[in-house]
OpenMM code with the backbone's topology and positions (N, CA, C; nanometers):
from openmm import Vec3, app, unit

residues = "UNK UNK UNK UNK UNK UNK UNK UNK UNK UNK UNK UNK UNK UNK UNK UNK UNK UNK UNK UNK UNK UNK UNK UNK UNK UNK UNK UNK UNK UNK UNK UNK UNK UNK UNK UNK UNK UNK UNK UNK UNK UNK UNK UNK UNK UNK UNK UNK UNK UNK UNK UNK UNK UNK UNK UNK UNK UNK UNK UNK UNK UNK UNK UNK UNK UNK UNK".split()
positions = [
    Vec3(0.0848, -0.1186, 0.0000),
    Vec3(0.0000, 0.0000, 0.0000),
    Vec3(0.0890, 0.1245, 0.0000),
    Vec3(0.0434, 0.2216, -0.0647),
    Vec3(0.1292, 0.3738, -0.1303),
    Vec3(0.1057, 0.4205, -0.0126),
    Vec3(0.1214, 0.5747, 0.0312),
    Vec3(0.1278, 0.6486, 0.1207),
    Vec3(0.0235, 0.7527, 0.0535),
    Vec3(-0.0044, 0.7445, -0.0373),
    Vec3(-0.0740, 0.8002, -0.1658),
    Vec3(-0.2217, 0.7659, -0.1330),
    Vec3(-0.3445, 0.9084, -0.1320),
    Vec3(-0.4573, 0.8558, -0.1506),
    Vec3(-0.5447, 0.9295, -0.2500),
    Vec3(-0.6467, 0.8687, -0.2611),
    Vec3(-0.7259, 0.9432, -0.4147),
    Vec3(-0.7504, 1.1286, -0.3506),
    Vec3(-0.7288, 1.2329, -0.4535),
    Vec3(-0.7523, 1.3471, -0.4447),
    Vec3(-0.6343, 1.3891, -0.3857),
    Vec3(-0.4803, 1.3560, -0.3506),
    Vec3(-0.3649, 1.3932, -0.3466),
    Vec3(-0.3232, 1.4410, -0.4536),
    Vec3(-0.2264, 1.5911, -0.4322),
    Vec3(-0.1874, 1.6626, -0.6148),
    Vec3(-0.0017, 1.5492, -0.5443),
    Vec3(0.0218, 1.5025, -0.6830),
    Vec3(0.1357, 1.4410, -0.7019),
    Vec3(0.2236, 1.5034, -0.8156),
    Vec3(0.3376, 1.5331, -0.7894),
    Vec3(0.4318, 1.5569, -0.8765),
    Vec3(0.5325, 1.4446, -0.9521),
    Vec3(0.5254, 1.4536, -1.0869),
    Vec3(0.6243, 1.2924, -1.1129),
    Vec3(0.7696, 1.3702, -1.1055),
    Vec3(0.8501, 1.2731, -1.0401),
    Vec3(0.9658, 1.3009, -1.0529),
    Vec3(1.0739, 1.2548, -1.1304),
    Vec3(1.0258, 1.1244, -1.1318),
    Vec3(1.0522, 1.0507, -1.2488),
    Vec3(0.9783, 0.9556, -1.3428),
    Vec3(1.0225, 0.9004, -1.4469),
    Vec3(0.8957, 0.8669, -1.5525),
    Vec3(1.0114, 0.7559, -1.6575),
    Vec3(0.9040, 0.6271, -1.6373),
    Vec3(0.9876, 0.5253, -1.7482),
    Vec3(0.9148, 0.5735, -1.8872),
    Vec3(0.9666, 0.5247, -1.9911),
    Vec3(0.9706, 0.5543, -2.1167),
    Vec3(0.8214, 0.5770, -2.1411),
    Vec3(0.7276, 0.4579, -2.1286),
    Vec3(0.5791, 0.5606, -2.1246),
    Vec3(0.5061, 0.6214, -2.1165),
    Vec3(0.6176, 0.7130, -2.0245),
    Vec3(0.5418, 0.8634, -1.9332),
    Vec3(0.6621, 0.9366, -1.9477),
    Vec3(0.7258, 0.9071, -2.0546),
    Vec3(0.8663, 1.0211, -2.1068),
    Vec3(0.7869, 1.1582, -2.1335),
    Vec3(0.8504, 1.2368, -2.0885),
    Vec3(0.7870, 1.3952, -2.0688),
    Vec3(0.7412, 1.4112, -1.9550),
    Vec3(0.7491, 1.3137, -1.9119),
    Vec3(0.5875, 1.4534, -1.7642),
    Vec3(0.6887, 1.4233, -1.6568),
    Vec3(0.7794, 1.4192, -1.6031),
    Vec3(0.8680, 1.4740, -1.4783),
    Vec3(0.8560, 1.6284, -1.4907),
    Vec3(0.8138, 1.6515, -1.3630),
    Vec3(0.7418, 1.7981, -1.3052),
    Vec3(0.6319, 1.8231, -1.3469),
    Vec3(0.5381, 1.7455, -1.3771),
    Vec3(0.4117, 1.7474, -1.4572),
    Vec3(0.3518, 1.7195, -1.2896),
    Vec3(0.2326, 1.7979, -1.2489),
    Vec3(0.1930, 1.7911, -1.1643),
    Vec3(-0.0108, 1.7685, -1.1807),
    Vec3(-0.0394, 1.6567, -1.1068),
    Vec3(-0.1666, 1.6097, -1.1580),
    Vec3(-0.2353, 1.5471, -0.9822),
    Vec3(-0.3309, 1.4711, -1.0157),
    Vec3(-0.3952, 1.4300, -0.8854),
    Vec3(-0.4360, 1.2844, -0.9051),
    Vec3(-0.4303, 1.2072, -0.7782),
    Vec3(-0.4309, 1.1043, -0.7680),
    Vec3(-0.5722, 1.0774, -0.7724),
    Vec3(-0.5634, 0.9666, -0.8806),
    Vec3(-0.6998, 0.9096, -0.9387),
    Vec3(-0.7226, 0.7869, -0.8456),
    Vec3(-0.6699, 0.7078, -0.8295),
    Vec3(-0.6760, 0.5825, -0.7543),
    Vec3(-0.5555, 0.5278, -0.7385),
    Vec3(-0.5575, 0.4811, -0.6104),
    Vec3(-0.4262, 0.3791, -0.5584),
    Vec3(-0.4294, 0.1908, -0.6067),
    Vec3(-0.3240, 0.1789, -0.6294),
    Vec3(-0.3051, 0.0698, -0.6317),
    Vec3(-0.3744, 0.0622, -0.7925),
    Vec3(-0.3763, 0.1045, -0.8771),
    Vec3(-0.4835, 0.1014, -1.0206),
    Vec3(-0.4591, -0.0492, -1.0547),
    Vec3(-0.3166, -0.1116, -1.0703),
    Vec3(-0.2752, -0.1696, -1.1352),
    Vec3(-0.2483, -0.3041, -1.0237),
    Vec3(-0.2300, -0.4161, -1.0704),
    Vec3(-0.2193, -0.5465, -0.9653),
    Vec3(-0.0772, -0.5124, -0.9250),
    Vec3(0.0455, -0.4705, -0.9804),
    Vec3(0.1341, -0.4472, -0.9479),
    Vec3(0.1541, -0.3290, -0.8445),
    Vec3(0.0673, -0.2301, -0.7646),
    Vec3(0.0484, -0.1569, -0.7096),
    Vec3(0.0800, -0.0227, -0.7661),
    Vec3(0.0643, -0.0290, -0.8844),
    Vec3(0.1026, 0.1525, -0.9409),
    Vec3(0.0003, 0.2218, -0.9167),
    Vec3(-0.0099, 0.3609, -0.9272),
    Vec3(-0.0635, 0.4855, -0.8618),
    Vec3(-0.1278, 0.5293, -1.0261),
    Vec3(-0.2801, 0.5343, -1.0196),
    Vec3(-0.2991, 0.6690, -1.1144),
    Vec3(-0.3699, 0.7481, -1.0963),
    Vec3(-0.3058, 0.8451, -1.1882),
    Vec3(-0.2518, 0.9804, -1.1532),
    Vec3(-0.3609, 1.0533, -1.3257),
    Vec3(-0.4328, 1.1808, -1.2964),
    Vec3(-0.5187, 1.2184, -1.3768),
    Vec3(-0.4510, 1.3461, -1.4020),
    Vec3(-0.4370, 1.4080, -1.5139),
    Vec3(-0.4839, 1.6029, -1.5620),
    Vec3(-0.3022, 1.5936, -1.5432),
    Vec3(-0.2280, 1.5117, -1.5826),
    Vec3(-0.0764, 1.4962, -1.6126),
    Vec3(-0.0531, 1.5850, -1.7161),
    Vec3(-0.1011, 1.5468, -1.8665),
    Vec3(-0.1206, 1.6350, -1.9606),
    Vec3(-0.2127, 1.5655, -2.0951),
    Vec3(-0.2704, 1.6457, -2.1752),
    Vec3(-0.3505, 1.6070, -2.2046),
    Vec3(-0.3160, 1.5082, -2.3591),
    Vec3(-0.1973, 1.4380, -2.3510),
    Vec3(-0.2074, 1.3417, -2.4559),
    Vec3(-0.2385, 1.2349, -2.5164),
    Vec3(-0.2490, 1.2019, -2.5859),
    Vec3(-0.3161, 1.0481, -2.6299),
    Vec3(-0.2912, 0.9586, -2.5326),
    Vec3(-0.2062, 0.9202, -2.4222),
    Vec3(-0.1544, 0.8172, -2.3594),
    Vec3(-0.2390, 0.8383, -2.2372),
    Vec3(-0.2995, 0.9771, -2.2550),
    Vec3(-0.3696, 1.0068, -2.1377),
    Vec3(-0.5058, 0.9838, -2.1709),
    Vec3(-0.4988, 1.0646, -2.2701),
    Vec3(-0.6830, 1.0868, -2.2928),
    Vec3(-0.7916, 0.9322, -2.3492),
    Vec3(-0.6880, 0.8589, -2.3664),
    Vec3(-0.7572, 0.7328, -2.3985),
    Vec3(-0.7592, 0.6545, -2.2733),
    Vec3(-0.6873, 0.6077, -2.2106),
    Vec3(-0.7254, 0.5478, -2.0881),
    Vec3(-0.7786, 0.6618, -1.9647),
    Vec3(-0.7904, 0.7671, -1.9857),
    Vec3(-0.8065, 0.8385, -1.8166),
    Vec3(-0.7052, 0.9079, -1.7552),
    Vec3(-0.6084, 0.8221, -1.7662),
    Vec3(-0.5238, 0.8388, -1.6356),
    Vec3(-0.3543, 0.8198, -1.6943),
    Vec3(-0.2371, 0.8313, -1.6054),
    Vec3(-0.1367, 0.7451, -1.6729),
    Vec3(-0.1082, 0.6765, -1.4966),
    Vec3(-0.0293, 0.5842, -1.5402),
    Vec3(0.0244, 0.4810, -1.4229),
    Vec3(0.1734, 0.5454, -1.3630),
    Vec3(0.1986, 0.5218, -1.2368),
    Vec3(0.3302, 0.5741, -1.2291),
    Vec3(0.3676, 0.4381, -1.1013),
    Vec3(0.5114, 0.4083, -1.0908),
    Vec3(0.5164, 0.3335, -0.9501),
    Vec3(0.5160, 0.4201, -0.8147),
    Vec3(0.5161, 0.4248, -0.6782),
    Vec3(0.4950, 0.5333, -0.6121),
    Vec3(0.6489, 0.6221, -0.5942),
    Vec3(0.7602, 0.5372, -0.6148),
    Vec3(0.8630, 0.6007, -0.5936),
    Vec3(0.9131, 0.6731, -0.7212),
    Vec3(0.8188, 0.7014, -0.8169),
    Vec3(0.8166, 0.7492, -0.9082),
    Vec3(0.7434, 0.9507, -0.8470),
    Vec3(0.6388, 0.9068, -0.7980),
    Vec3(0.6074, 1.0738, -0.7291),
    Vec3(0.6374, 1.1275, -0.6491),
    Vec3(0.5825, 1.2880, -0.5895),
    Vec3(0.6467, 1.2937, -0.4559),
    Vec3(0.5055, 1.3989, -0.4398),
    Vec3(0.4286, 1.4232, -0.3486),
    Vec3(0.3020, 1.5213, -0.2614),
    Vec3(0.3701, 1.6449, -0.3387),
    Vec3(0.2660, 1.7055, -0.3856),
    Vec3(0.3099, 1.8546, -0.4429),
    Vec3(0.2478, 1.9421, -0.3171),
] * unit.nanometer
topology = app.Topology()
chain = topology.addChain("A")
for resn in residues:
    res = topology.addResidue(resn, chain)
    for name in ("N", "CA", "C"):
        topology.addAtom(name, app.Element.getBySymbol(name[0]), res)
């Protein structure tokens, strides 16, 4: 379990190749745990295809940090 809960603003700090661009992209936590692997998503990152088709993008938690 994240430290992370839904309606937290999260900042990415870092980002694997699927979320290349959005370090310092600052958005709000959509739901914890989204993914079986326990990733965090995260909504209003920015508004690109990777976003706007699923909702959300995925991040791991040591990937954000509380804005």
């Amino acid at each position: 379990m994240s430290s992370f809960q839904k309606g937290d603003r999260v900042t990415v700090v870092s980002a694997g190749p699927e979320n290349a661009g959005t370090e310092g992209q600052t958005g709000t936590v959509f739901y914890t745990e989204a993914e079986a692997d326990g990733q965090i998503a995260v909504k209003g990152i920015d508004g690109r295809i990777a976003e706007t088709v699923k909702g959300y993008r995925t991040y791991w938690p040591s990937q954000l940090r509380k804005a």
